[in-house]
Jmol script that loads the backbone (N, CA, C; Angstrom):
load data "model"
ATOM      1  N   UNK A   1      91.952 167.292 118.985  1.00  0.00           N
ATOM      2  CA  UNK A   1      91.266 167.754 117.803  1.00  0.00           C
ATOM      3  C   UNK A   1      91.450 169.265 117.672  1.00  0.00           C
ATOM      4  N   UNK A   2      91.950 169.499 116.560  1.00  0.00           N
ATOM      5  CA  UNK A   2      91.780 171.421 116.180  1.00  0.00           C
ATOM      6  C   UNK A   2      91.149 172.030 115.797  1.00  0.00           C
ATOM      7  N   UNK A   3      90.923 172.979 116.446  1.00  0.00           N
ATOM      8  CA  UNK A   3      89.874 173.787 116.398  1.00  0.00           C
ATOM      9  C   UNK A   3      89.943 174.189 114.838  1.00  0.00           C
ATOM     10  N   UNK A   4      88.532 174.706 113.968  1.00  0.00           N
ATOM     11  CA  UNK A   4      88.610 175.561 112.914  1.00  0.00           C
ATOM     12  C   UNK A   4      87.933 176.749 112.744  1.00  0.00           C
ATOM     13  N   UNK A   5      88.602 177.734 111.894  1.00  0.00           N
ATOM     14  CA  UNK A   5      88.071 179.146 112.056  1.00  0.00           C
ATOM     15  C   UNK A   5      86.657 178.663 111.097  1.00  0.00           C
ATOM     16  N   UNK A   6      85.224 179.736 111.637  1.00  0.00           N
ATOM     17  CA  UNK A   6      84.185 179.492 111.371  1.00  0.00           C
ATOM     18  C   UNK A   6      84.241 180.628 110.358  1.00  0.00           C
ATOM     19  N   UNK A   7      84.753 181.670 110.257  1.00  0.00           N
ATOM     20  CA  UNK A   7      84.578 182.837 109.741  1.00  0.00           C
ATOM     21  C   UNK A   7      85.701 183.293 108.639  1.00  0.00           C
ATOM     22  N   UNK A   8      85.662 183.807 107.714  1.00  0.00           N
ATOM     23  CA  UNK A   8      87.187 184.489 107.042  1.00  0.00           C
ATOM     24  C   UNK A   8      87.437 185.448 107.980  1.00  0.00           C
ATOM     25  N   UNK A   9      88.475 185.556 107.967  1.00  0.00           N
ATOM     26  CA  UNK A   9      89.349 186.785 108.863  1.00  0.00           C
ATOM     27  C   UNK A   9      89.128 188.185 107.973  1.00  0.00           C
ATOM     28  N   UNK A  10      88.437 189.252 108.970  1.00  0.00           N
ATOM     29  CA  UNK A  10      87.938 191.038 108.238  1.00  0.00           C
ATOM     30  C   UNK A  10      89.342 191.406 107.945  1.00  0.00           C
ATOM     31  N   UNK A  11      89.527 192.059 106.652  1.00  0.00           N
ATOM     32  CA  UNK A  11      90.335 192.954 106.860  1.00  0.00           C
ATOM     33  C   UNK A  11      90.646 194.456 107.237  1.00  0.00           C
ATOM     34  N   UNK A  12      91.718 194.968 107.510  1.00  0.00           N
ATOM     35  CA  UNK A  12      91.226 196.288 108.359  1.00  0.00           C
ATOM     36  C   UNK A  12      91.346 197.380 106.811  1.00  0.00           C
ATOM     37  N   UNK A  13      90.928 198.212 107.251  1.00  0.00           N
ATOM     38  CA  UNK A  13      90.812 199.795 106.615  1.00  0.00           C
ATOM     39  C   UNK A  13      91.410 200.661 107.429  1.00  0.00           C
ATOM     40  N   UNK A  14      91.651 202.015 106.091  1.00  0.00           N
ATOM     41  CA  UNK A  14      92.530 202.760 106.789  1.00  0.00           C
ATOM     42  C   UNK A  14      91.854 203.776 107.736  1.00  0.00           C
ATOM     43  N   UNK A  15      90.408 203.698 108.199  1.00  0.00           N
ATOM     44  CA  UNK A  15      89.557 204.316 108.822  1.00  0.00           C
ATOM     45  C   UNK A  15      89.843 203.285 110.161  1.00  0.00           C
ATOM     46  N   UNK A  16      89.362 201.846 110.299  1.00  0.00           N
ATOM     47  CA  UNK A  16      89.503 200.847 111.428  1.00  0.00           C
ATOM     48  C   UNK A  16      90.597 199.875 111.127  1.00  0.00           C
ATOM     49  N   UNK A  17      90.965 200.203 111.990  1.00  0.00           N
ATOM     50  CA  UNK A  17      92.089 198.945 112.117  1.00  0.00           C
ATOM     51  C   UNK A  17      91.753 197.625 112.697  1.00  0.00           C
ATOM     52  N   UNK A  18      92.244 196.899 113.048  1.00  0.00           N
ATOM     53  CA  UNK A  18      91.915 195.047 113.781  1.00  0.00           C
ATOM     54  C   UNK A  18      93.030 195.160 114.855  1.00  0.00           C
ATOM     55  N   UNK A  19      92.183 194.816 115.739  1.00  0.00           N
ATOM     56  CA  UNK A  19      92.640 194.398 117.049  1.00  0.00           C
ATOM     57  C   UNK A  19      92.519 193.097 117.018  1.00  0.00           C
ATOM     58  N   UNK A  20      93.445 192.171 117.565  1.00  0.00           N
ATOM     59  CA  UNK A  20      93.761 190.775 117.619  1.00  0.00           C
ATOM     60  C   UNK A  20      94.083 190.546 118.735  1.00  0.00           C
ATOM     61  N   UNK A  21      93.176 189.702 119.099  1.00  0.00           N
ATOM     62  CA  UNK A  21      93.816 188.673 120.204  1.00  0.00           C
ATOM     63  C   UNK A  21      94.048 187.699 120.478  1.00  0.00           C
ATOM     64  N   UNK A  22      95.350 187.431 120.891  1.00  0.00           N
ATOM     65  CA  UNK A  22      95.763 185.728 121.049  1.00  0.00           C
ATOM     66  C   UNK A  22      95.343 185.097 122.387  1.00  0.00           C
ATOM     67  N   UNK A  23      95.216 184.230 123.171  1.00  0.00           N
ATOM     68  CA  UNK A  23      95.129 183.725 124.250  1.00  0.00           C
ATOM     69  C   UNK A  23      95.759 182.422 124.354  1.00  0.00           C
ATOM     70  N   UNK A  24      96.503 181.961 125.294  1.00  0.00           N
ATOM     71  CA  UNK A  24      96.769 180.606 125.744  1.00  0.00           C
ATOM     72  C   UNK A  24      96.864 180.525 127.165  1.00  0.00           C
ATOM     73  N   UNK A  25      96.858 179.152 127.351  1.00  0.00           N
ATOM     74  CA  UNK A  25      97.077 178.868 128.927  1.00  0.00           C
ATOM     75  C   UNK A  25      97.131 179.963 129.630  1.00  0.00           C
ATOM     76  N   UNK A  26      98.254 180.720 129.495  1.00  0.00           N
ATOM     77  CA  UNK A  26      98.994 180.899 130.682  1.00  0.00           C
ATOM     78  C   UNK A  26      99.130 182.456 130.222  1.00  0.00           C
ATOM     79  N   UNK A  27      99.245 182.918 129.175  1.00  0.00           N
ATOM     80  CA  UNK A  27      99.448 184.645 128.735  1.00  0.00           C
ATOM     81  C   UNK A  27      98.116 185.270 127.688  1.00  0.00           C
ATOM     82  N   UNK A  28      98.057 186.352 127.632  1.00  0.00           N
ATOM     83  CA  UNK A  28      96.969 186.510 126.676  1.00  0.00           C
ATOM     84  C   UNK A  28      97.819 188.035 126.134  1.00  0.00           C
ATOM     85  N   UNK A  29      97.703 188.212 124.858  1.00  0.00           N
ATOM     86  CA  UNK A  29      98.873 188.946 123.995  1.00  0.00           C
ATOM     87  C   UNK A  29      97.656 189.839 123.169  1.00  0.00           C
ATOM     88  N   UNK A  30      97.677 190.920 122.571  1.00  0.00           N
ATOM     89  CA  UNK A  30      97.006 191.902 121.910  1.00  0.00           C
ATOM     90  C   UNK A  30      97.823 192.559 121.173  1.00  0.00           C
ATOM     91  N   UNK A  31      97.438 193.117 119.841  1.00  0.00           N
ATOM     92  CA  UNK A  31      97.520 193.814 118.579  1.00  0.00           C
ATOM     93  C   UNK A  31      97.130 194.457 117.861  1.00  0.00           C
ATOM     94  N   UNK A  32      97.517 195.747 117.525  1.00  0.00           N
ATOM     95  CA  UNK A  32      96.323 196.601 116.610  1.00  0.00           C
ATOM     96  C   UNK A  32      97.107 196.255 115.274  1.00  0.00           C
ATOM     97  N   UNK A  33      96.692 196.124 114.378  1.00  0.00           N
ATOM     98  CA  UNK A  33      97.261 195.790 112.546  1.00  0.00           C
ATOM     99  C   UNK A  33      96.833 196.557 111.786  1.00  0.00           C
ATOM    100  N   UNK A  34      97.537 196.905 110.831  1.00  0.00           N
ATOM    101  CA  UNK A  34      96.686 197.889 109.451  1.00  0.00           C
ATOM    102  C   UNK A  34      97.516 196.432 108.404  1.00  0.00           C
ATOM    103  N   UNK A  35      96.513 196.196 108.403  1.00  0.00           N
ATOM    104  CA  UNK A  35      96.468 195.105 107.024  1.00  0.00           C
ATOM    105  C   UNK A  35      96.644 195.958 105.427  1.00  0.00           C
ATOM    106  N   UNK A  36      96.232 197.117 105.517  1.00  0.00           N
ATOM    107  CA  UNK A  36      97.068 197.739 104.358  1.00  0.00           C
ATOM    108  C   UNK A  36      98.466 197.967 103.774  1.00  0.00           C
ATOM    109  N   UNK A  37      99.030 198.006 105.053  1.00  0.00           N
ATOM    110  CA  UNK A  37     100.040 198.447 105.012  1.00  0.00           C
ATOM    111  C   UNK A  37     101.392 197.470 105.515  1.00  0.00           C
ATOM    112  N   UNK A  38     100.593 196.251 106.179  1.00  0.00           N
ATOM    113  CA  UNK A  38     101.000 194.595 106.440  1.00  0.00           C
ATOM    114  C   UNK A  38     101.721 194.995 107.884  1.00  0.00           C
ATOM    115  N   UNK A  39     101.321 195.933 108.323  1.00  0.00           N
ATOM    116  CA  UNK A  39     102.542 196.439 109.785  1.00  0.00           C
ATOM    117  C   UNK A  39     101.507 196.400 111.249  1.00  0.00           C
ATOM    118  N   UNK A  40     102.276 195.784 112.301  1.00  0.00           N
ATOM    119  CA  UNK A  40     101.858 196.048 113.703  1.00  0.00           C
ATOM    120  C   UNK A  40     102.018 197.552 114.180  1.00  0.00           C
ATOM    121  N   UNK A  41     100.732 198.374 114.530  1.00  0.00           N
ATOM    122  CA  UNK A  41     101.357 199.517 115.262  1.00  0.00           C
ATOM    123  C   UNK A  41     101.507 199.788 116.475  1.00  0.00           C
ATOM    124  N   UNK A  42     100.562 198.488 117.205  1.00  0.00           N
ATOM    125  CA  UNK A  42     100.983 198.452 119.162  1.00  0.00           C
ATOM    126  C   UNK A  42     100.836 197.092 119.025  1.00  0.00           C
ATOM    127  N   UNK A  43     101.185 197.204 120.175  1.00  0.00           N
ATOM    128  CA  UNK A  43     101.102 195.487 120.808  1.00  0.00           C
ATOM    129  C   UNK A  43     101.619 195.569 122.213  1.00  0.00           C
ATOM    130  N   UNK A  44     101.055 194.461 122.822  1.00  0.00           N
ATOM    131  CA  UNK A  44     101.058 194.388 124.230  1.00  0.00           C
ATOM    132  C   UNK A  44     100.536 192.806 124.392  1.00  0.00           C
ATOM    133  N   UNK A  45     101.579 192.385 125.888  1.00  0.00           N
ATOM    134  CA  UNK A  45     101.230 191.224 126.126  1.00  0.00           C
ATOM    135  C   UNK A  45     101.064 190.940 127.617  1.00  0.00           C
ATOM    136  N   UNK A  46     101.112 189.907 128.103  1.00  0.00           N
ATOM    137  CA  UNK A  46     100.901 189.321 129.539  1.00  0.00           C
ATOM    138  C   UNK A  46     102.119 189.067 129.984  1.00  0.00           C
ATOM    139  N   UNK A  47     102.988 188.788 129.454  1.00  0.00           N
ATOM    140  CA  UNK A  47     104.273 188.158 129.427  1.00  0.00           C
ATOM    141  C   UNK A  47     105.333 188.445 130.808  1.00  0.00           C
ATOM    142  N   UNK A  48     105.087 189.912 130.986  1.00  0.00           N
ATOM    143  CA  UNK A  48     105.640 191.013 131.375  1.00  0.00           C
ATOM    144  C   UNK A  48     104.958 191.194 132.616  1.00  0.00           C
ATOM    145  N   UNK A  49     103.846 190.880 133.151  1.00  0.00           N
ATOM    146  CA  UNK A  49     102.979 191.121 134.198  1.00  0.00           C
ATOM    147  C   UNK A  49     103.197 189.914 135.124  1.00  0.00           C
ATOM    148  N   UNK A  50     102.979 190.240 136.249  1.00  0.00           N
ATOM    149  CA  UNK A  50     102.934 188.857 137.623  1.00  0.00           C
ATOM    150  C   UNK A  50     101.443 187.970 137.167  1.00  0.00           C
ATOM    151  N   UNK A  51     100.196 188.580 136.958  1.00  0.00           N
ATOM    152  CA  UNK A  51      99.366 188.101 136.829  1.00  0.00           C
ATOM    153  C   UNK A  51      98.918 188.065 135.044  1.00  0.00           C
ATOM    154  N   UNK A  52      99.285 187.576 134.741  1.00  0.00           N
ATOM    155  CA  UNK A  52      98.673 187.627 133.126  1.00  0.00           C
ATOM    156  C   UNK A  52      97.972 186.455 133.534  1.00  0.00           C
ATOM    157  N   UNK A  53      98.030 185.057 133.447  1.00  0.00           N
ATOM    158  CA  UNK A  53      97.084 184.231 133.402  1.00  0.00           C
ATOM    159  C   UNK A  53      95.700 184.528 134.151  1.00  0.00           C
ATOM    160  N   UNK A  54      95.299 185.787 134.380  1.00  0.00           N
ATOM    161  CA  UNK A  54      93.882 185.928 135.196  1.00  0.00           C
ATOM    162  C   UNK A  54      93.379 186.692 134.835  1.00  0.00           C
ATOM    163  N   UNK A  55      92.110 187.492 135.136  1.00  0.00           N
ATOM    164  CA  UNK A  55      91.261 188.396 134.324  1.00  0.00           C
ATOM    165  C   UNK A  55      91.993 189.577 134.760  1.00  0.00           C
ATOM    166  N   UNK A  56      92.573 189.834 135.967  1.00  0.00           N
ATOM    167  CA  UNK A  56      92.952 191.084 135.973  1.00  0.00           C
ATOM    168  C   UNK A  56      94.386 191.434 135.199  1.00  0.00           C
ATOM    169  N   UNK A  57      95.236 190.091 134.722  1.00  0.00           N
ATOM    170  CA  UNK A  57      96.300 190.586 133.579  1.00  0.00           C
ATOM    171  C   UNK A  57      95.931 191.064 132.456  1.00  0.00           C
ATOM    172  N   UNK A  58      94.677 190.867 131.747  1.00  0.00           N
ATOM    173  CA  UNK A  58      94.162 190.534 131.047  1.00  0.00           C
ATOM    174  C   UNK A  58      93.392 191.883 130.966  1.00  0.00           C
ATOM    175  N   UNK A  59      92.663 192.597 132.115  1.00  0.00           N
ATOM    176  CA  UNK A  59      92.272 194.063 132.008  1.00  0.00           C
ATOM    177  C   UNK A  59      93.173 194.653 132.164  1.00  0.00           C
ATOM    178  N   UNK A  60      94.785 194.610 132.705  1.00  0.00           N
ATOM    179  CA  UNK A  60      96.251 195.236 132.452  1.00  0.00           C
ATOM    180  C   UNK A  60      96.153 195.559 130.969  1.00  0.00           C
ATOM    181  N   UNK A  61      96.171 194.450 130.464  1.00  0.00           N
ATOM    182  CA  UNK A  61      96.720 194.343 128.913  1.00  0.00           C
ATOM    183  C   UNK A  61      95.852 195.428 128.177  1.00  0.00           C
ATOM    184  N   UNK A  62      94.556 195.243 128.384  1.00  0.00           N
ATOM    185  CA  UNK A  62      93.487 196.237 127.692  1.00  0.00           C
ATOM    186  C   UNK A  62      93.680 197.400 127.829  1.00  0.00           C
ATOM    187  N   UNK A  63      94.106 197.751 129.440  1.00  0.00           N
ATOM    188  CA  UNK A  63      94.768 199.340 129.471  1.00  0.00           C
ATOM    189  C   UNK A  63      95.302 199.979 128.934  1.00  0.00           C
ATOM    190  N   UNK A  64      96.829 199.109 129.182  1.00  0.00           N
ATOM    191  CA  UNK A  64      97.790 199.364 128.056  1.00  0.00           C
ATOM    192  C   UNK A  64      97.676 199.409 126.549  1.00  0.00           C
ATOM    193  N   UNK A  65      97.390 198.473 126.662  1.00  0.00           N
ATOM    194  CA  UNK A  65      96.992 198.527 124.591  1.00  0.00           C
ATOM    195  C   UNK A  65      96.139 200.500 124.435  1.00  0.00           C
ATOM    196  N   UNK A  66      95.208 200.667 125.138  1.00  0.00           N
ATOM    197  CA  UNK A  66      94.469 201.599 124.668  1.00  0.00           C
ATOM    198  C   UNK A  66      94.871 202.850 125.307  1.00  0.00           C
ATOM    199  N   UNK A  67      96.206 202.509 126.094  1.00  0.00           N
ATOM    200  CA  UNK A  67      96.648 203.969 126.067  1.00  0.00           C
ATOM    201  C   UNK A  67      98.366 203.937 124.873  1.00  0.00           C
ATOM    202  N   UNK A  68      98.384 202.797 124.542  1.00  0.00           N
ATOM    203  CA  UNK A  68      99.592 203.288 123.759  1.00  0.00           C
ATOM    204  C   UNK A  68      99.281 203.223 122.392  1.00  0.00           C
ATOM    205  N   UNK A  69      97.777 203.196 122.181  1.00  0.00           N
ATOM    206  CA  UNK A  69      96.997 202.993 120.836  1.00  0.00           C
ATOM    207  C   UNK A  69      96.566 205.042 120.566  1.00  0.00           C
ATOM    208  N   UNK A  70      96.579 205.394 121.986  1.00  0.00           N
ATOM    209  CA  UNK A  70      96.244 207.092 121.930  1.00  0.00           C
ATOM    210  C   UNK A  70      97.335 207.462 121.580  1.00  0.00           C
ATOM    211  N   UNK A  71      98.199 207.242 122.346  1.00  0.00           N
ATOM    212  CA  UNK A  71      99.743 207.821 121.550  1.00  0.00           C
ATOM    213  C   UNK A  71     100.007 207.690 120.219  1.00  0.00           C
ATOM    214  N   UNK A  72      99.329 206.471 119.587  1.00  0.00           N
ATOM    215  CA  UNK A  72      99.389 206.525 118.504  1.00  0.00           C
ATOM    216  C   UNK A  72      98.584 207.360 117.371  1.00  0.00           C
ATOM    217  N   UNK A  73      97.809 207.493 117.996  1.00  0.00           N
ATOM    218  CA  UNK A  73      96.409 208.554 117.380  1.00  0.00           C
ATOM    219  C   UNK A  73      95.341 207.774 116.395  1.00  0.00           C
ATOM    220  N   UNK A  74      95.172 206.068 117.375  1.00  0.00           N
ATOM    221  CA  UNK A  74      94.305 204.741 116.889  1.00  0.00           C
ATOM    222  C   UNK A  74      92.772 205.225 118.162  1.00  0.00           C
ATOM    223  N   UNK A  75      91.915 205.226 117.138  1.00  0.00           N
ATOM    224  CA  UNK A  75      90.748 205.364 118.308  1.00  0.00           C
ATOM    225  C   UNK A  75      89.794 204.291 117.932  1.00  0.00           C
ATOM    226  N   UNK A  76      89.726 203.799 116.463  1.00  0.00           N
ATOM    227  CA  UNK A  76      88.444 202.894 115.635  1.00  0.00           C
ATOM    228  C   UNK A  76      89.457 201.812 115.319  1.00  0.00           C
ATOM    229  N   UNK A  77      88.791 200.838 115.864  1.00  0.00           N
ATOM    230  CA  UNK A  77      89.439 199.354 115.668  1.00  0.00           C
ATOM    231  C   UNK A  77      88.297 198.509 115.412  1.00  0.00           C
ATOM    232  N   UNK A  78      88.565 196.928 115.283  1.00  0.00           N
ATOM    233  CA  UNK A  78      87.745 196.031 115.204  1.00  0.00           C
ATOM    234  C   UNK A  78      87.792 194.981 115.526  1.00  0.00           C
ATOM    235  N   UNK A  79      87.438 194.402 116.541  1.00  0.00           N
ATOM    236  CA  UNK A  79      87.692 193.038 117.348  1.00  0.00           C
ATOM    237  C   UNK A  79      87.682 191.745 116.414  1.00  0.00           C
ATOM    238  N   UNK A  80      89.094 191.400 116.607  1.00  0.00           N
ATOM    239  CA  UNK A  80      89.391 190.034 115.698  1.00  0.00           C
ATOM    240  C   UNK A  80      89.634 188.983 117.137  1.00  0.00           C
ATOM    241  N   UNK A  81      89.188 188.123 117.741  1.00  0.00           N
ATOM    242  CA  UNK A  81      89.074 187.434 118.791  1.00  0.00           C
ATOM    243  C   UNK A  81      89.372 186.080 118.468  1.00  0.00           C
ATOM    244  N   UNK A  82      89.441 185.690 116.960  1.00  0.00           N
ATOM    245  CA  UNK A  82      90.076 184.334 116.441  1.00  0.00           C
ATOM    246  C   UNK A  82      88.987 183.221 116.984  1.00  0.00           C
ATOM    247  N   UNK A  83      89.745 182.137 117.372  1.00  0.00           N
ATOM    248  CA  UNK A  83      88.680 181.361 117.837  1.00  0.00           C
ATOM    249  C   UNK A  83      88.260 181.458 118.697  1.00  0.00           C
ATOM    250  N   UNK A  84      88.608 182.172 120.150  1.00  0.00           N
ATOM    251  CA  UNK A  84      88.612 182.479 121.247  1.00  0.00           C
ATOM    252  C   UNK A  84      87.469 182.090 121.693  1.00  0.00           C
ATOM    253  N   UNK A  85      86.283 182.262 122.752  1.00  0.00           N
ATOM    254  CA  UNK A  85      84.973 182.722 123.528  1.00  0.00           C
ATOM    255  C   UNK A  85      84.898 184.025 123.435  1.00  0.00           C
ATOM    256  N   UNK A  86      83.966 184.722 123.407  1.00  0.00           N
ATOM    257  CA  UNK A  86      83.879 186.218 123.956  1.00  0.00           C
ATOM    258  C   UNK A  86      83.216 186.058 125.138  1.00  0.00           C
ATOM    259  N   UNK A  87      84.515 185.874 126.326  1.00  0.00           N
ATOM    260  CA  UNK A  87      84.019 185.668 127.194  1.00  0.00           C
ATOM    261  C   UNK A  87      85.365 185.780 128.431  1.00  0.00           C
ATOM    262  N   UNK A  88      85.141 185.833 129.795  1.00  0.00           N
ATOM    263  CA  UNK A  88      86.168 185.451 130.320  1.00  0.00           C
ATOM    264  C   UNK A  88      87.870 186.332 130.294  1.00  0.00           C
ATOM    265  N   UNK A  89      88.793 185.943 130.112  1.00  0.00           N
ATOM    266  CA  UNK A  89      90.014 187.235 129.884  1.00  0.00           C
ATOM    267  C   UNK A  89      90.028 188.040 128.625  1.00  0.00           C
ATOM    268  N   UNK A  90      89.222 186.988 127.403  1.00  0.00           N
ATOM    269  CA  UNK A  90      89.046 187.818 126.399  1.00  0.00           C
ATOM    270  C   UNK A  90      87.933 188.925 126.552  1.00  0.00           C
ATOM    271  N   UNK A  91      87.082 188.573 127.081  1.00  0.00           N
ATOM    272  CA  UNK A  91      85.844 189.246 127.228  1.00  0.00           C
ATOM    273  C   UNK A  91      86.139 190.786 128.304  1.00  0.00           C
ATOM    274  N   UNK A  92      87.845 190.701 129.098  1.00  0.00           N
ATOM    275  CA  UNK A  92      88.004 191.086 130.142  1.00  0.00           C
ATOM    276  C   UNK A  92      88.557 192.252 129.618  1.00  0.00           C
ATOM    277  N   UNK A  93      89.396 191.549 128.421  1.00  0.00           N
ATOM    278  CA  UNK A  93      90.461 192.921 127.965  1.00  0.00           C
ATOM    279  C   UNK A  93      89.798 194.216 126.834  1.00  0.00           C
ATOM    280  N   UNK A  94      88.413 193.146 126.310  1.00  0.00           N
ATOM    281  CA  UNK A  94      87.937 194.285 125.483  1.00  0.00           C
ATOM    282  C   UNK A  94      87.134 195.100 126.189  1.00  0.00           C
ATOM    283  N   UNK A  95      86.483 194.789 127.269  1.00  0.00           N
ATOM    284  CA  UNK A  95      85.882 195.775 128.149  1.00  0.00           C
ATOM    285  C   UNK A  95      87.200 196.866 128.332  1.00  0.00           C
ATOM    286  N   UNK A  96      88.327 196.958 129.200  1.00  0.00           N
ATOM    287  CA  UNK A  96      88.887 197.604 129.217  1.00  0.00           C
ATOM    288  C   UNK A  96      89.915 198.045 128.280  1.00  0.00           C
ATOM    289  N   UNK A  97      89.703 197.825 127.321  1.00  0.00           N
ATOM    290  CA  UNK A  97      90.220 198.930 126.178  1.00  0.00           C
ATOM    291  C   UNK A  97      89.202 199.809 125.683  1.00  0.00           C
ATOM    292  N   UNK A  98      87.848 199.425 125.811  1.00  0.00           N
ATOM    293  CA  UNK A  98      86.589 200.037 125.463  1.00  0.00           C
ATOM    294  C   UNK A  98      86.448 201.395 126.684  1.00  0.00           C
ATOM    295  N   UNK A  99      87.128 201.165 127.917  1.00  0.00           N
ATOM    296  CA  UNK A  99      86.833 201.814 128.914  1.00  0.00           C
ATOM    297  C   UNK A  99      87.875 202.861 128.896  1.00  0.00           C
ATOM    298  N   UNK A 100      89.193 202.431 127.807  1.00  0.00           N
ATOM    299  CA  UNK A 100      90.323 203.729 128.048  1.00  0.00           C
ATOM    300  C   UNK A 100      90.496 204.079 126.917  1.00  0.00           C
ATOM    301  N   UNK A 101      88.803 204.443 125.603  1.00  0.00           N
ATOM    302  CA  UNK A 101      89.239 205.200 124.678  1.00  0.00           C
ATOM    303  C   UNK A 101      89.059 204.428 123.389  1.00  0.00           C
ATOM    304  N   UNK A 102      89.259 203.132 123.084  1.00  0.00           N
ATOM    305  CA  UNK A 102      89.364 202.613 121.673  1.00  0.00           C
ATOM    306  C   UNK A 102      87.921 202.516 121.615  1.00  0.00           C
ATOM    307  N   UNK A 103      87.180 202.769 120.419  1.00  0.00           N
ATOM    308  CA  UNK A 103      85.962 202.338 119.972  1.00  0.00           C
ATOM    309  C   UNK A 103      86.084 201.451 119.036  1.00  0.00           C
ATOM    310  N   UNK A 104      84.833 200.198 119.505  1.00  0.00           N
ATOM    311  CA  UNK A 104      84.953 199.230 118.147  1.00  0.00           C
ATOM    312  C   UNK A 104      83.533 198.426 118.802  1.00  0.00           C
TER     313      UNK A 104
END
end "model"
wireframe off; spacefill off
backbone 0.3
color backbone group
C-alpha cells in the first residue's frame, strides 16, 4: 500500500529556501531548492559514505550539506521531510545541519 502526502508541499522564498529529504532502505540523500528559480543549489547524499544506512551516515550527510550550504551563503531553510518520521536518520541529519549553521 502507498503511502500519501498529508500536506501540500511549502514553497520556498527567496529569503528560505527548502531543504528536502529523501530516505530509503539503504541511503538517505539531502537538498537545498529555490523553487523560484526551479534550481538545486547543494545536495548531498549517503551514496558516497561506508555508513550511510545508519544514523551516523546520516549526521555525515547533515554536516556536509551545512557546510557546503555556507559556501554557498544559504543560512534560512525549511524542512521538507516528505513522508518520512521526524525521527531516527531523518531526525539525525536535521539535528546536525542545525548544529553546523543552517537555521530552520
Amino acid at each position: 500500500m502507498k503511502k500519501k502526502k498529508k500536506r501540500a508541499i511549502k514553497k520556498s522564498t527567496e529569503e528560505r529556501l527548502r531543504l528536502r529529504v529523501y530516505k530509503s532502505n539503504k541511503n538517505i540523500s539531502a537538498q537545498i531548492i529555490d523553487d523560484t528559480r526551479g534550481i538545486t543549489i547543494v545536495s548531498e547524499t549517503s551514496l558516497k559514505m561506508k555508513n550511510g544506512s545508519n544514523k551516523e551516515g546520516a549526521k555525515a550527510v547533515g554536516v556536509s550539506l551545512a557546510k557546503k550550504a555556507e559556501e554557498k551563503n544559504v543560512k534560512k531553510v525549511f524542512f521538507d521531510r516528505g513522508i518520512s518520521v521526524y525521527k531516527g536518520r531523518v531526525k539525525e541529519l536535521a539535528e546536525a545541519a542545525r548544529e553546523n549553521g543552517l537555521q530552520f
